[in-house]
N, C-alpha and C positions, 0 to 999 in steps of 0.2 A: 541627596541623602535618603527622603524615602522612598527613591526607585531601590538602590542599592540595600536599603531594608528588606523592600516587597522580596529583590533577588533571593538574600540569603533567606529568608522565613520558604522560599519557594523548595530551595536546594536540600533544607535541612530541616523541615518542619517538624521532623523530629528529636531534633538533638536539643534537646533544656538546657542544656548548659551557652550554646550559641546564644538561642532566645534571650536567656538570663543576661547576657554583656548586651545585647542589643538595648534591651527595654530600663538595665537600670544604669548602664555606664557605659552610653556614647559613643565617648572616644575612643573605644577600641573596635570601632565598627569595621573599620577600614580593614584592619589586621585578621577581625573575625573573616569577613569576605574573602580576603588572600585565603587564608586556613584552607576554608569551605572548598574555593575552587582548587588548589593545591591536592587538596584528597580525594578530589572528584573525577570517576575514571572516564573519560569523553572520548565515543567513537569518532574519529578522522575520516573526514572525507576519504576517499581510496580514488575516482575518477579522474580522468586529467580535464584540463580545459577544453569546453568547448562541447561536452555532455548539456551543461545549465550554465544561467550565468552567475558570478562569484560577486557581482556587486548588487549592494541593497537594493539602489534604486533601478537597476534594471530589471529585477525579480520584481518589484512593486510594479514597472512598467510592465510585463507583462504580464501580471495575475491579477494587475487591478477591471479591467472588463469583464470579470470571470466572477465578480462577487456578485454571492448571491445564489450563483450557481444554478442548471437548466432549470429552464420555465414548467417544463414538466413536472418538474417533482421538487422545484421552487426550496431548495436548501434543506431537504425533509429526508434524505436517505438512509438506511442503517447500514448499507454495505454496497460498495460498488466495484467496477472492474475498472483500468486506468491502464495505458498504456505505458511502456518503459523506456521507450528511445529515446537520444538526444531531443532535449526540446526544442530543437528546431522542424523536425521530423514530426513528433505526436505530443507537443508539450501543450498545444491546445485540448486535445482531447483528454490527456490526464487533466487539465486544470477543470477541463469543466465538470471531469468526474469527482472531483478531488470536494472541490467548491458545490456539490450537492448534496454532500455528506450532510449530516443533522449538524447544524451553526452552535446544539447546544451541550456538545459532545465532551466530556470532561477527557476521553482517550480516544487517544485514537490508533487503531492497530494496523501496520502495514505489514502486509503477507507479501515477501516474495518469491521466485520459482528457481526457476534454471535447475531443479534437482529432479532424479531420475527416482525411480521405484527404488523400493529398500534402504531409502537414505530414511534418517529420524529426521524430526523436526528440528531446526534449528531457529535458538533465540538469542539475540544478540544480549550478553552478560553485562556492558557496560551502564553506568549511572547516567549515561546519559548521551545526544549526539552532538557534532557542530552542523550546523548549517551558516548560510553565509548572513544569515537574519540574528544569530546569536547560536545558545543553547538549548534544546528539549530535551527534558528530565524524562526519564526511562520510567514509565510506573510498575517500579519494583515489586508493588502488593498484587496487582495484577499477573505481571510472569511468576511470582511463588504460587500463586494460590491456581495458574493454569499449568503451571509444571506438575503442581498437586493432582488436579484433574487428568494429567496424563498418565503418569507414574500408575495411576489409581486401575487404568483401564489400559494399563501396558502397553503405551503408544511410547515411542523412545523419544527424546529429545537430548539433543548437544547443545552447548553454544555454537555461535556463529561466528565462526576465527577465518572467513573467508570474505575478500574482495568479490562485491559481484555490484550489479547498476541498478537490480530491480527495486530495491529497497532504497538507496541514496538518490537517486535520479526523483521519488515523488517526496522527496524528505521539506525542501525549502517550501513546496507547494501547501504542503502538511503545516509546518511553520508559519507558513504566511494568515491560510486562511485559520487557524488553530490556536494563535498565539499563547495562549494560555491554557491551551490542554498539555496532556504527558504522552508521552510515545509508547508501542508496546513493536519490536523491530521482530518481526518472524518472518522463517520461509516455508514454506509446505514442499513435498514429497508428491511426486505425479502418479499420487496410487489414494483409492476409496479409505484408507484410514484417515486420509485429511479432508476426508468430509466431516467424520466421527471429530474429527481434533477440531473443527472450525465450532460442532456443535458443543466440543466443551468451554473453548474459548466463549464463548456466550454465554455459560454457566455460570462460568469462572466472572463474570463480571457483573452477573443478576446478586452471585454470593455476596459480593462485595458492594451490589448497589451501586456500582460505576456507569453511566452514560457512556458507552460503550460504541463507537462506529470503525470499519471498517475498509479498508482499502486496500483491492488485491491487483497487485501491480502483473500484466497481461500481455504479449503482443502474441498477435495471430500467426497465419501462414508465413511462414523466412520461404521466397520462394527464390528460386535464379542457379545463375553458376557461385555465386559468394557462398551457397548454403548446403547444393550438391542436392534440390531439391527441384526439377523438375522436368514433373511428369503431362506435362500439356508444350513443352516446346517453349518456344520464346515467345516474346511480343506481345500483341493489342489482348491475339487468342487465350494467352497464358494468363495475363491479368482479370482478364473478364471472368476466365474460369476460378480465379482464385475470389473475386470478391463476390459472384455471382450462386455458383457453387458451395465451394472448400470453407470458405471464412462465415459466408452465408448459414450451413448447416453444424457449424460448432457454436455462431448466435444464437440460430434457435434452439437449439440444445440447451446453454446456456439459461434462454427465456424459459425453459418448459420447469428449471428448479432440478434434472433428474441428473442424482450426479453418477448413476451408472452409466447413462447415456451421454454425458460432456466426455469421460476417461473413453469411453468406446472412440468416441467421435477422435478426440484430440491424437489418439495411438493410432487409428486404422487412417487418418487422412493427415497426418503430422502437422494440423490446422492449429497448435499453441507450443511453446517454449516453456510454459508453464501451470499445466491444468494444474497441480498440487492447489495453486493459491485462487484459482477457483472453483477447487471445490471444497477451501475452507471458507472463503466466503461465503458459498451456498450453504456452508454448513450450519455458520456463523447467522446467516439471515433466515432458515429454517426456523434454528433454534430460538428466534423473537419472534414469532408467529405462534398466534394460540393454536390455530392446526396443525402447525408444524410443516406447511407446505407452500410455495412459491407457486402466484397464478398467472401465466403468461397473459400480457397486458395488464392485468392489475398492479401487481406487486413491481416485476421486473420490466423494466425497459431497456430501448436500447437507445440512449442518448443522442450518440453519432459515431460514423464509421471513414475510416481513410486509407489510404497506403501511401506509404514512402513514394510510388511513381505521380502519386496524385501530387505531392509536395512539390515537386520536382517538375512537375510540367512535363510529364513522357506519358508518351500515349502508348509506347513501345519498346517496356523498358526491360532488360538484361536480369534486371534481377530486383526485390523489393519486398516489404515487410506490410503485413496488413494491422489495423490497428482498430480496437474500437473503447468506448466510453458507454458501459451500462449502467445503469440504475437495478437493483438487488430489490429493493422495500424502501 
């Protein structure tokens, strides 16, 4: 009875008239609860199986090693990078990205990509998601009052009426270690406005005095015949160059905070699927710094790094995906 309390006071902490049946007449709790979720718009999973897993306690089996989050920066982050493929592939390194976010985080915002130049930002309209842990409540006052901040400096935004992985695939990780924070679902644009847009997002939740962290969901080099990218050949050679090189020089990029320099990097060596959502977390992590600047090793790290050949146990492999787990601040 008062879990199902805590639920509806969560979903509707503003409707009085709920409050009111709750606290002076009981028995219509029940009825009140149906109502609340009956009118509550909850985005649907879109993935099929086999991206993450659908049961509770397999999701607990795999994120439980990860609390707490890298030793490095010991659960202290305001913004990181997380990989987006099946988690069998990079679900270790999103969790340990996921899991070092600030523990004391009332929102938590997840940026995803896969959008090309001249797209608006898009935010997902719904009250809220499913994941397989339950529900996360959408923090509504958050997306008005960053839609506010957009409109204001004519950056465009849509909703988000599109199936895509990079946003659902770090959702349960989000839930897991989150439990009781509110989601903020976005995706950035792979152009220098979604620096500017990360650093309003930041604004947008100083306004509002929100504990505010960030998680821009990433993968690196798509390199092989699957992707129609490559320019080093096949094999031991091709890999080495991608993680030695390619993947290497879009990190440091990354580390140095310059997000002219990630967009150079990420279009001249096709080294991300998604610069837009890092360079609204760099935006977003800027914008909490009294300098307003990112110091490679101090602030930013780079947690760890992999690719799908290393998963896989190929030394010499056809085709494959790089991936890594930063630390932002």
């Amino acid at each position: 009875m008062i879990a199902a309390m805590y639920t509806v006071m969560q979903i509707a902490a503003t409707t009085e008239e709920i409050l009111v049946v709750l606290f002076e007449d009981p028995i219509y709790i029940y009825s009140a609860f149906r109502i609340i979720i009956i009118a509550m718009n909850l985005r649907e999973p879109c993935l099929p199986l086999g991206w993450y897993p659908r049961e509770k306690s397999k999701i607990e089996e795999f994120l439980k090693p990860f609390a707490g989050g890298a030793a490095s920066v010991a659960g202290s982050s305001i913004a990181v990078i997380a990989p987006h493929a099946g988690w069998y592939y990079s679900g270790s390194l999103a969790a340990l990205a996921v899991s070092s976010l600030d523990s004391k985080a009332e929102t938590v915002v997840v940026i995803g990509g896969h959008l090309p130049r001249d797209m608006p930002v898009l935010i997902a309209a719904e009250d809220g998601v499913k994941t397989p842990l339950g529900s996360m409540i959408i923090d509504k006052e958050l997306r008005k009052e960053f839609e506010k901040q957009l409109f204001e400096k004519q950056i465009s935004s849509q909703s988000d009426r599109y199936n895509d992985n990079t946003v659902e695939v770090l959702l349960p990780m989000v839930h897991y270690f989150f439990p009781k924070a509110k989601l903020l679902w976005l995706r950035f644009p792979s152009e220098i406005s979604s620096f500017d847009a990360g650093k309003l997002l930041s604004k947008a939740a100083a306004a509002l005095g929100r504990h505010t962290v960030v998680a821009a969901s990433v993968d690196l080099t798509h390199y092989g015949d699957n992707y129609g990218f490559a320019p080093k050949g096949r094999g031991k050679a091709a890999l080495d160059w991608v993680k030695d090189v390619n993947d290497a020089a879009l990190i440091k990029a990354v580390l140095s905070g310059d997000p002219a320099v990630v967009l150079e990097c990420a279009e001249k060596d096709s080294s991300t699927c998604s610069a837009g959502a890092i360079l609204g977390a760099l935006g977003f992590a800027n914008g909490n710094f009294a300098d307003g600047k990112l110091v490679d090793g101090k602030q930013a790290k780079l947690l760890e790094y992999s690719t799908s050949a290393d998963v896989n146990g190929d030394p010499s492999p056809t085709s494959f995906v790089g991936y890594a787990a930063i630390s932002l601040g």
